[in-house]
mmCIF entry with sequence, helices, sheets and N, C-alpha, C, O atoms, coordinates in Angstrom:
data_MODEL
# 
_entry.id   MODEL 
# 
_entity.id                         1 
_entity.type                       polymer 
_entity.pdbx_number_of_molecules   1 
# 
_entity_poly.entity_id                      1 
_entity_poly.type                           'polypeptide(L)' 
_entity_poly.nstd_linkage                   no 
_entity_poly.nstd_monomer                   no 
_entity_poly.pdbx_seq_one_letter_code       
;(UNK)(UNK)(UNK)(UNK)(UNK)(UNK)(UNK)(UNK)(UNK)(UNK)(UNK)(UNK)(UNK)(UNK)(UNK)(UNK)
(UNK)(UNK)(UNK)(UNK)(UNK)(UNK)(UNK)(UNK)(UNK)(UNK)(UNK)(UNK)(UNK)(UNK)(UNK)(UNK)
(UNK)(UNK)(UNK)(UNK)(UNK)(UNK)(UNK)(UNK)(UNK)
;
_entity_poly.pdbx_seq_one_letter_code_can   XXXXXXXXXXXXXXXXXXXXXXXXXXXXXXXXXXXXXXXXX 
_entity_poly.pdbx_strand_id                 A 
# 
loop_
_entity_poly_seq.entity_id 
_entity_poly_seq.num 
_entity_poly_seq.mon_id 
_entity_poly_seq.hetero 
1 1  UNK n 
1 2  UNK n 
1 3  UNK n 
1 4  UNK n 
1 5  UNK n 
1 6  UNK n 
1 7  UNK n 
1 8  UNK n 
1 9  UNK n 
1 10 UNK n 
1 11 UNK n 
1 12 UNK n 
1 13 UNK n 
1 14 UNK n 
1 15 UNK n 
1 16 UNK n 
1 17 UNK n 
1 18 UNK n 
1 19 UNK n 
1 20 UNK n 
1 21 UNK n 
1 22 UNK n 
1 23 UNK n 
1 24 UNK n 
1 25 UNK n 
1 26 UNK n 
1 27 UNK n 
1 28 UNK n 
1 29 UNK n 
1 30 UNK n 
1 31 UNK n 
1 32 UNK n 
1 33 UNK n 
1 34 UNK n 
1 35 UNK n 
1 36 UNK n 
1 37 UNK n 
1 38 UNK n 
1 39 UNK n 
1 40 UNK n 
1 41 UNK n 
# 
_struct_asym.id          A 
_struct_asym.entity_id   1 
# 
_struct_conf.conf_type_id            HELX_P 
_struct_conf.id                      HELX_P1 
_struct_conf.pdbx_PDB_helix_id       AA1 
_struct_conf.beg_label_comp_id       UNK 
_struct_conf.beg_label_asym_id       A 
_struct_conf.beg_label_seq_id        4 
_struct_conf.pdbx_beg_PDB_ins_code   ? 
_struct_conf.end_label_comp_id       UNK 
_struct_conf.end_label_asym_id       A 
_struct_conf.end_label_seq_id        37 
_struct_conf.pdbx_end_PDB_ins_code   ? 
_struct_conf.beg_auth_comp_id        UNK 
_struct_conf.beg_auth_asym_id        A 
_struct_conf.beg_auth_seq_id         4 
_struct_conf.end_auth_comp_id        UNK 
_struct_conf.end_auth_asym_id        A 
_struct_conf.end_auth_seq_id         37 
_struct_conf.pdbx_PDB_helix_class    1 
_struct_conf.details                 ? 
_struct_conf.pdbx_PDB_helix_length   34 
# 
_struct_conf_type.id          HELX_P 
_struct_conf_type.criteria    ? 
_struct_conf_type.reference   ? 
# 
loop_
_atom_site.group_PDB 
_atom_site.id 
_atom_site.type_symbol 
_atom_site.label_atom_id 
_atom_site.label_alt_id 
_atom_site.label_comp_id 
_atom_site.label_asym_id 
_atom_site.label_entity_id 
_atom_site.label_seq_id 
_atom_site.pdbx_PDB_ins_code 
_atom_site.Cartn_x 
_atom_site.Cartn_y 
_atom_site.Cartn_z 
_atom_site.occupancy 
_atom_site.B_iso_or_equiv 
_atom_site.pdbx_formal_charge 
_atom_site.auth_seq_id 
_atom_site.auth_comp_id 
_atom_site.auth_asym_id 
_atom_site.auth_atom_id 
_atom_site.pdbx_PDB_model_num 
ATOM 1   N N  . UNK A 1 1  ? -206.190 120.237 -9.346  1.00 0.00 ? 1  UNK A N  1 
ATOM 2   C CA . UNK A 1 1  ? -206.392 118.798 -9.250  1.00 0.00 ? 1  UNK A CA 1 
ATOM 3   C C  . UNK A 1 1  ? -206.766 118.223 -10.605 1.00 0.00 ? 1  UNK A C  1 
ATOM 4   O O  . UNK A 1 1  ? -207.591 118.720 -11.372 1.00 0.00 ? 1  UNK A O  1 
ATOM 5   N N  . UNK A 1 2  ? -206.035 117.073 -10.816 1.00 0.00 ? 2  UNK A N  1 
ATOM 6   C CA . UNK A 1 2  ? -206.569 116.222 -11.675 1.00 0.00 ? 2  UNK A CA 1 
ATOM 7   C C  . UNK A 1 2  ? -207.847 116.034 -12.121 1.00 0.00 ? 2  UNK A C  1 
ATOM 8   O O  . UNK A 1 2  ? -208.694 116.711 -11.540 1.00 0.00 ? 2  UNK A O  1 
ATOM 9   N N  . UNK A 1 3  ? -208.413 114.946 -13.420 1.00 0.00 ? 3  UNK A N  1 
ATOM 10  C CA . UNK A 1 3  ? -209.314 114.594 -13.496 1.00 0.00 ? 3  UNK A CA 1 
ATOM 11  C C  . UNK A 1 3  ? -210.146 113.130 -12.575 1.00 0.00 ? 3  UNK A C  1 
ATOM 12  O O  . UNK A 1 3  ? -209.281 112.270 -12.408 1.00 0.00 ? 3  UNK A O  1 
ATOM 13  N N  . UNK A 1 4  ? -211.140 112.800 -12.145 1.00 0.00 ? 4  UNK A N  1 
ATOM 14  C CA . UNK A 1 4  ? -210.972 111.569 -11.143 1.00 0.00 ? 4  UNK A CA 1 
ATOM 15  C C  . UNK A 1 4  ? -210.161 110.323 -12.290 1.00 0.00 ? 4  UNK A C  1 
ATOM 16  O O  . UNK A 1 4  ? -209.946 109.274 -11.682 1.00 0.00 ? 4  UNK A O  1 
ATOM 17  N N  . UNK A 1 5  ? -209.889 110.298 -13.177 1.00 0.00 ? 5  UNK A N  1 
ATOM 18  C CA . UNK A 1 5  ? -209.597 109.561 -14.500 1.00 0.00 ? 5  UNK A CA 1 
ATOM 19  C C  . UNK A 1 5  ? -208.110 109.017 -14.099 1.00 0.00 ? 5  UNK A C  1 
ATOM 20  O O  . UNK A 1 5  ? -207.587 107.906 -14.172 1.00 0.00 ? 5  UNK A O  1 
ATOM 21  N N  . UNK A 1 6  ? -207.665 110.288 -13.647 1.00 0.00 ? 6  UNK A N  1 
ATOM 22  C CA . UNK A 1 6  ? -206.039 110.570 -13.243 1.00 0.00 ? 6  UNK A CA 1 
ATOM 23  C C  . UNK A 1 6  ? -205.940 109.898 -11.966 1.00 0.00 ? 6  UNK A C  1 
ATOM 24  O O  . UNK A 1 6  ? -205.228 108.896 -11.897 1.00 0.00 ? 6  UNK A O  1 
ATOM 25  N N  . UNK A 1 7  ? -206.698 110.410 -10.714 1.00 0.00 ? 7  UNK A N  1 
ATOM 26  C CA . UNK A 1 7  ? -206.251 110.289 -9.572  1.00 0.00 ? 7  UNK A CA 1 
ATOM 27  C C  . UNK A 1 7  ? -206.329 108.846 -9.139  1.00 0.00 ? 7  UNK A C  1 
ATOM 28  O O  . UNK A 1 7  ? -205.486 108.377 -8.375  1.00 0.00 ? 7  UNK A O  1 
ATOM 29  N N  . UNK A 1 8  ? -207.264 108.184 -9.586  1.00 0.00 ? 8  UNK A N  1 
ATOM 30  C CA . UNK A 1 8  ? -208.073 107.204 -9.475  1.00 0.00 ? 8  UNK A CA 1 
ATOM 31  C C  . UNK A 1 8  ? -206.588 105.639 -9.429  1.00 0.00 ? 8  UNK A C  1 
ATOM 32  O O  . UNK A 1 8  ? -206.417 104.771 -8.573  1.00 0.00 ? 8  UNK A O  1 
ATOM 33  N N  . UNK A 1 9  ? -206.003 105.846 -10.431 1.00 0.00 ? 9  UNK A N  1 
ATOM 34  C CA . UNK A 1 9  ? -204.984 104.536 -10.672 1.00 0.00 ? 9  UNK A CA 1 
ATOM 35  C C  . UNK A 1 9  ? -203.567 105.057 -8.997  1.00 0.00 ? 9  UNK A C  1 
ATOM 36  O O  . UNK A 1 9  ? -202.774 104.329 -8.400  1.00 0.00 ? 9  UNK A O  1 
ATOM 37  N N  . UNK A 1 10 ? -203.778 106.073 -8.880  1.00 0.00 ? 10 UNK A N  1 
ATOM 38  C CA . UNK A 1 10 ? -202.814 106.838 -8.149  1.00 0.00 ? 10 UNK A CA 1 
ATOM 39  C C  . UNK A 1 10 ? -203.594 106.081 -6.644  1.00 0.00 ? 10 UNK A C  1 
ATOM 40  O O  . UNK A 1 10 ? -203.075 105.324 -5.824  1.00 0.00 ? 10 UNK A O  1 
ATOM 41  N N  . UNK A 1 11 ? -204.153 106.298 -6.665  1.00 0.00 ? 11 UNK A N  1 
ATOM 42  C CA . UNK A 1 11 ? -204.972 106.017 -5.484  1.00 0.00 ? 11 UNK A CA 1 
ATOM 43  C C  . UNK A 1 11 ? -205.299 104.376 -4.809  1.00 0.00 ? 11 UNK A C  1 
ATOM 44  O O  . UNK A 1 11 ? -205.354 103.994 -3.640  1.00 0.00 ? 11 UNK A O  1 
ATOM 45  N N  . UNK A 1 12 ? -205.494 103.578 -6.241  1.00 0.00 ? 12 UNK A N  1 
ATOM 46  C CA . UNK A 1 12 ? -205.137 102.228 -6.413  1.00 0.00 ? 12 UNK A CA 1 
ATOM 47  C C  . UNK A 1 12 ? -203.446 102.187 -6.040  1.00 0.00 ? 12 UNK A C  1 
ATOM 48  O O  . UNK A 1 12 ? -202.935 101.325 -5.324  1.00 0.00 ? 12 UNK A O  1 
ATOM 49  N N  . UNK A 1 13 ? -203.068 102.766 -6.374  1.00 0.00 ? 13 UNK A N  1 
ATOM 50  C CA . UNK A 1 13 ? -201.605 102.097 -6.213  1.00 0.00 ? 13 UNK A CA 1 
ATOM 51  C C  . UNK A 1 13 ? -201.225 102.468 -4.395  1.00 0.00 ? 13 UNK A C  1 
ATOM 52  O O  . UNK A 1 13 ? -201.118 101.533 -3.601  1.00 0.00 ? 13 UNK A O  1 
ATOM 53  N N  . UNK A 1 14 ? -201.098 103.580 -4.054  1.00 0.00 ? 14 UNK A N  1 
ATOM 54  C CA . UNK A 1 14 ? -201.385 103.847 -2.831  1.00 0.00 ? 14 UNK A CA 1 
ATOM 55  C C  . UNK A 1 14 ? -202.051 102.613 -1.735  1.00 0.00 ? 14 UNK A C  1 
ATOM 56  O O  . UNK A 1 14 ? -201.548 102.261 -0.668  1.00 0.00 ? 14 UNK A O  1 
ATOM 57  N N  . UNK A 1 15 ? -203.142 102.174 -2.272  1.00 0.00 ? 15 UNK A N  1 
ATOM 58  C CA . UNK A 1 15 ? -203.722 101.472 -1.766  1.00 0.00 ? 15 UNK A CA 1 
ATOM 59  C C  . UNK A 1 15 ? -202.832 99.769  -1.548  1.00 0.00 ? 15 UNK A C  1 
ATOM 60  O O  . UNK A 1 15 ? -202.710 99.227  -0.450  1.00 0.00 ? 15 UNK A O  1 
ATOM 61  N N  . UNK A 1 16 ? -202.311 99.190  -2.864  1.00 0.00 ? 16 UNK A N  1 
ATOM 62  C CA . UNK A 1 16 ? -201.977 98.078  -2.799  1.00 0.00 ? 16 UNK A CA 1 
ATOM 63  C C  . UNK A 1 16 ? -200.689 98.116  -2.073  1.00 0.00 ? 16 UNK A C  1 
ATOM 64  O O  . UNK A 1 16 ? -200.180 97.164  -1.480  1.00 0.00 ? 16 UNK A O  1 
ATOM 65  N N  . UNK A 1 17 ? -200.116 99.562  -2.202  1.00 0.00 ? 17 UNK A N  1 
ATOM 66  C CA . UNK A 1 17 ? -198.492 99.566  -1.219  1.00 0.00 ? 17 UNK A CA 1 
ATOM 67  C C  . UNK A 1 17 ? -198.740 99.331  0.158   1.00 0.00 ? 17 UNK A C  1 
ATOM 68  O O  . UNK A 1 17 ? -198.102 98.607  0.922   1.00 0.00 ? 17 UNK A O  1 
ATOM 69  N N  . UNK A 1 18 ? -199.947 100.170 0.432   1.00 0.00 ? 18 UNK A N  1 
ATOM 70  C CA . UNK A 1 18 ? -200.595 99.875  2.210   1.00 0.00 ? 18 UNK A CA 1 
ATOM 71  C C  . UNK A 1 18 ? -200.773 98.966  2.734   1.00 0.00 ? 18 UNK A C  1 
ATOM 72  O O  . UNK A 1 18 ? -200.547 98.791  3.932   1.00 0.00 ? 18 UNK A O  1 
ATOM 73  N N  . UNK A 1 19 ? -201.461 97.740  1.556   1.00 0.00 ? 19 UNK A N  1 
ATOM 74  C CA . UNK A 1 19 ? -201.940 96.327  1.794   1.00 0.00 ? 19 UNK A CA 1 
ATOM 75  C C  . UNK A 1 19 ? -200.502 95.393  1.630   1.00 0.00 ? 19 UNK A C  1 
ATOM 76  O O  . UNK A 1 19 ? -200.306 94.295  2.149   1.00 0.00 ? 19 UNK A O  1 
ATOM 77  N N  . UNK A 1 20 ? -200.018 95.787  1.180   1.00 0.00 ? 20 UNK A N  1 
ATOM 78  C CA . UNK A 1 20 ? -198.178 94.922  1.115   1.00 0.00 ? 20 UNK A CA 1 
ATOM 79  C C  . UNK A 1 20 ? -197.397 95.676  2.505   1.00 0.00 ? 20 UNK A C  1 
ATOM 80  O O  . UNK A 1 20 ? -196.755 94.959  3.273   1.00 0.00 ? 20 UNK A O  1 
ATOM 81  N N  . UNK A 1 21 ? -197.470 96.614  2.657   1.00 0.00 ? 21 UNK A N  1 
ATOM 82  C CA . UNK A 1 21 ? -197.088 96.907  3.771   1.00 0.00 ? 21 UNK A CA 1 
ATOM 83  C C  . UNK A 1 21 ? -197.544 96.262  5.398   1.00 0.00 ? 21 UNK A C  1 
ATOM 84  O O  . UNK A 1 21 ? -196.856 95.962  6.374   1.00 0.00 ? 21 UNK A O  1 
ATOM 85  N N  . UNK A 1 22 ? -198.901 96.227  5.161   1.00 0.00 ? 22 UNK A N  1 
ATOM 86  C CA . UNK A 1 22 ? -199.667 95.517  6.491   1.00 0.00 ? 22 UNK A CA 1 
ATOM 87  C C  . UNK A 1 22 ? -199.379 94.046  6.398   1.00 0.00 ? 22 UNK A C  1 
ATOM 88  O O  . UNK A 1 22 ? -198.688 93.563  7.296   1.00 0.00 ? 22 UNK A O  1 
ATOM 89  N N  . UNK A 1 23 ? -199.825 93.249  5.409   1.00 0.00 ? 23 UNK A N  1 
ATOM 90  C CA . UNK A 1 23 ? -199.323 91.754  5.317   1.00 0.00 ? 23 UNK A CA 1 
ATOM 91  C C  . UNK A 1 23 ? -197.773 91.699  5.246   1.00 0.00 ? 23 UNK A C  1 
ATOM 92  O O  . UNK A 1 23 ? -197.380 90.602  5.642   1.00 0.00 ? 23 UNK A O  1 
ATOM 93  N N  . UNK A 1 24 ? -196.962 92.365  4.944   1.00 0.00 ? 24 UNK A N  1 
ATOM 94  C CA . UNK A 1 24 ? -195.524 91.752  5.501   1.00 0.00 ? 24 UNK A CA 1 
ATOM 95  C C  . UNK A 1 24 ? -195.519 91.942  7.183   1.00 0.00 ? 24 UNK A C  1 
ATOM 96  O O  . UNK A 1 24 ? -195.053 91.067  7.913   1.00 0.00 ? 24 UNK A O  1 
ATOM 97  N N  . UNK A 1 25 ? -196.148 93.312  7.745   1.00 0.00 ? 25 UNK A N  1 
ATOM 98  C CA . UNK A 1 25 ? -196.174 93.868  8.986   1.00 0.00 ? 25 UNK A CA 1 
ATOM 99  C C  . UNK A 1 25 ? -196.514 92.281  10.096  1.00 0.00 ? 25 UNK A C  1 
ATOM 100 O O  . UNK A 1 25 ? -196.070 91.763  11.120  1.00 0.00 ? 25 UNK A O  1 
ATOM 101 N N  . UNK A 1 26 ? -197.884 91.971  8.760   1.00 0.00 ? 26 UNK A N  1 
ATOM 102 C CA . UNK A 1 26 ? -198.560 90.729  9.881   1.00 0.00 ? 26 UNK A CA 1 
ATOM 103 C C  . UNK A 1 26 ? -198.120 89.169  9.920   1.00 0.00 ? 26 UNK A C  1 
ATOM 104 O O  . UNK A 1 26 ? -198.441 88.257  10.683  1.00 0.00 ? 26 UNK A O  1 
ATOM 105 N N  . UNK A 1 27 ? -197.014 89.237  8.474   1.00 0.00 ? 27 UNK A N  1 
ATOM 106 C CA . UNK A 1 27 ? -196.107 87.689  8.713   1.00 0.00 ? 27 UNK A CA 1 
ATOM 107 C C  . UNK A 1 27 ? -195.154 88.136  9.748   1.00 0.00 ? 27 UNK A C  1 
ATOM 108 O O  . UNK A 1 27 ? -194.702 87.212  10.425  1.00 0.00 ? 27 UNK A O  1 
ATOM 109 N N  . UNK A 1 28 ? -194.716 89.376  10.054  1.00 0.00 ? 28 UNK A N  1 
ATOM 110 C CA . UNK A 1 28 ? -193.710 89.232  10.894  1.00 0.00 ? 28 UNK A CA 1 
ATOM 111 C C  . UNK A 1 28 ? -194.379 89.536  12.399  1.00 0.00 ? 28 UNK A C  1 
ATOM 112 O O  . UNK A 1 28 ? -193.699 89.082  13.319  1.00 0.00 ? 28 UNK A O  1 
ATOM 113 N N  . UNK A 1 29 ? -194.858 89.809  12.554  1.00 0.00 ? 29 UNK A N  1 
ATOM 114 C CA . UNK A 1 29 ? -195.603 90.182  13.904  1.00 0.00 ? 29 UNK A CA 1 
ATOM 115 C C  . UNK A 1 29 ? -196.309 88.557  14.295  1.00 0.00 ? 29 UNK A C  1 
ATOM 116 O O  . UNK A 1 29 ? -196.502 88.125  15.432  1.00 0.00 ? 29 UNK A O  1 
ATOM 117 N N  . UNK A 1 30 ? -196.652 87.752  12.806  1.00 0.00 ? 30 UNK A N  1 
ATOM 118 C CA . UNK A 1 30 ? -196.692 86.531  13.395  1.00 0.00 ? 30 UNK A CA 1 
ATOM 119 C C  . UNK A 1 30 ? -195.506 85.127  14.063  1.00 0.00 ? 30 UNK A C  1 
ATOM 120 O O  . UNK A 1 30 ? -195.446 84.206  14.877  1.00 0.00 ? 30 UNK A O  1 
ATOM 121 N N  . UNK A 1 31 ? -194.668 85.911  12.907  1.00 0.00 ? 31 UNK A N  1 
ATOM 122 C CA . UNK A 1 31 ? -193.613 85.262  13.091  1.00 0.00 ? 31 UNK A CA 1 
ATOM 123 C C  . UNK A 1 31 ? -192.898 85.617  14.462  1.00 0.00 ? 31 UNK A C  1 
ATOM 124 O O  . UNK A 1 31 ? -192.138 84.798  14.979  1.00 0.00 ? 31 UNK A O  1 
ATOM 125 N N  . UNK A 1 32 ? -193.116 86.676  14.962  1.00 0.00 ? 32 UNK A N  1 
ATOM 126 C CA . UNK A 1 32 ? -192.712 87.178  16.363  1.00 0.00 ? 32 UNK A CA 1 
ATOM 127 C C  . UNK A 1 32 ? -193.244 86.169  17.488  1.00 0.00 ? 32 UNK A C  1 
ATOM 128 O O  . UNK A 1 32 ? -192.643 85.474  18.308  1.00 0.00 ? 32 UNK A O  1 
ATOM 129 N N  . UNK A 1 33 ? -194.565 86.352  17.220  1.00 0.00 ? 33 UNK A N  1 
ATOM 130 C CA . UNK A 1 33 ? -195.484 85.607  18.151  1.00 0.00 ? 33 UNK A CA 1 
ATOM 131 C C  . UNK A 1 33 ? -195.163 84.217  18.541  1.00 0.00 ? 33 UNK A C  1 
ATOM 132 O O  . UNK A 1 33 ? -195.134 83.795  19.697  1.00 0.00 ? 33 UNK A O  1 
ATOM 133 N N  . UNK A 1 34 ? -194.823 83.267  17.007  1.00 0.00 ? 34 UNK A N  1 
ATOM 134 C CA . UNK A 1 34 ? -194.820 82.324  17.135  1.00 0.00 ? 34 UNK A CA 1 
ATOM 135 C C  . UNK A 1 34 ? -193.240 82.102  18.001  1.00 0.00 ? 34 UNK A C  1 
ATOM 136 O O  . UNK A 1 34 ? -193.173 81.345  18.969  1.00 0.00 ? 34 UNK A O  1 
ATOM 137 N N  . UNK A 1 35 ? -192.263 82.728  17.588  1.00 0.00 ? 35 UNK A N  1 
ATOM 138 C CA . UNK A 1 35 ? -191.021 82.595  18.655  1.00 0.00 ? 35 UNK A CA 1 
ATOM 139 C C  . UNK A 1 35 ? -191.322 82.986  19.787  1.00 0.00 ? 35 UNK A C  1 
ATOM 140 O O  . UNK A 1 35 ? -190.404 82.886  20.601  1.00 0.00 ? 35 UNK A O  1 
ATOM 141 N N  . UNK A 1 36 ? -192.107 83.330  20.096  1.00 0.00 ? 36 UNK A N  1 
ATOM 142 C CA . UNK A 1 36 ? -192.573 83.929  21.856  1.00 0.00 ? 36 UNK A CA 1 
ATOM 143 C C  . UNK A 1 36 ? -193.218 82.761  22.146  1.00 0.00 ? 36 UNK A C  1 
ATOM 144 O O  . UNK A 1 36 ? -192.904 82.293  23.241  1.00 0.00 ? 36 UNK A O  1 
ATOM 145 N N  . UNK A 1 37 ? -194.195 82.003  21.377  1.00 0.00 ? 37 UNK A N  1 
ATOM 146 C CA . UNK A 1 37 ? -194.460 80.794  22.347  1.00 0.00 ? 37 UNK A CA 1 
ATOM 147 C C  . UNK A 1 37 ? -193.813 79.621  21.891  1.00 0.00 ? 37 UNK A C  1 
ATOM 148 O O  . UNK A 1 37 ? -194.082 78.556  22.446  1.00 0.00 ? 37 UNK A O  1 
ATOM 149 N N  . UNK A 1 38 ? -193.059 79.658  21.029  1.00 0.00 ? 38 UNK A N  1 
ATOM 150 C CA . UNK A 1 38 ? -191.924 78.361  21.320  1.00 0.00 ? 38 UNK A CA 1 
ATOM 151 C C  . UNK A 1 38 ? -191.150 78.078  22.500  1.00 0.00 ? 38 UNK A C  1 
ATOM 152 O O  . UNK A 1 38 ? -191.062 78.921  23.393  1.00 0.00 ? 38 UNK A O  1 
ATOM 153 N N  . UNK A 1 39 ? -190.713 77.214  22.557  1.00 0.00 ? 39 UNK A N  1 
ATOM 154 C CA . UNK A 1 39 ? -189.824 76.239  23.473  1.00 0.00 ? 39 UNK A CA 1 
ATOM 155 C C  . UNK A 1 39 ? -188.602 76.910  23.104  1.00 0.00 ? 39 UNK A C  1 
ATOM 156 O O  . UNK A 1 39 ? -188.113 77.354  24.143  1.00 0.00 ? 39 UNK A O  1 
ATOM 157 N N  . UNK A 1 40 ? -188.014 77.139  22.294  1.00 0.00 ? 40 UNK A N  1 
ATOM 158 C CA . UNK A 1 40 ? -186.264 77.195  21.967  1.00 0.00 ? 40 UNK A CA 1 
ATOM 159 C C  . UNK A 1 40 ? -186.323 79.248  22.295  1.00 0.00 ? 40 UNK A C  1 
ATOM 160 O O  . UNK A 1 40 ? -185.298 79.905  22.472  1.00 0.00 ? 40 UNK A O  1 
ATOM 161 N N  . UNK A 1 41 ? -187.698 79.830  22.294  1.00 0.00 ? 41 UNK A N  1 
ATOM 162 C CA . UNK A 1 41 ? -187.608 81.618  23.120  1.00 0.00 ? 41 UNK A CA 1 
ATOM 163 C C  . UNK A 1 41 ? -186.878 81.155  24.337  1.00 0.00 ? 41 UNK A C  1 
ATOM 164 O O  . UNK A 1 41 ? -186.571 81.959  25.216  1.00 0.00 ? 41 UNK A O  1 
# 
């Protein structure tokens, strides 16, 4: 294993892919929602 020096930016990045992953997850899961209670579903 690395130094924590190393792992550390690795780990950040990991992190911000997770958080872009969940907020697109949650515009579209909103965007779902909101066509489920429209008028024109």
């Amino acid at each position: 294993m690395g130094s924590v020096e190393e792992i550390m930016p690795v780990v950040e990045d990991k992190r911000r892919l997770c958080l872009q992953i969940m907020g697109s997850w949650a515009t579209r899961l909103k965007h779902l929602a909101l066509w489920d209670t429209s008028p024109y579903g």
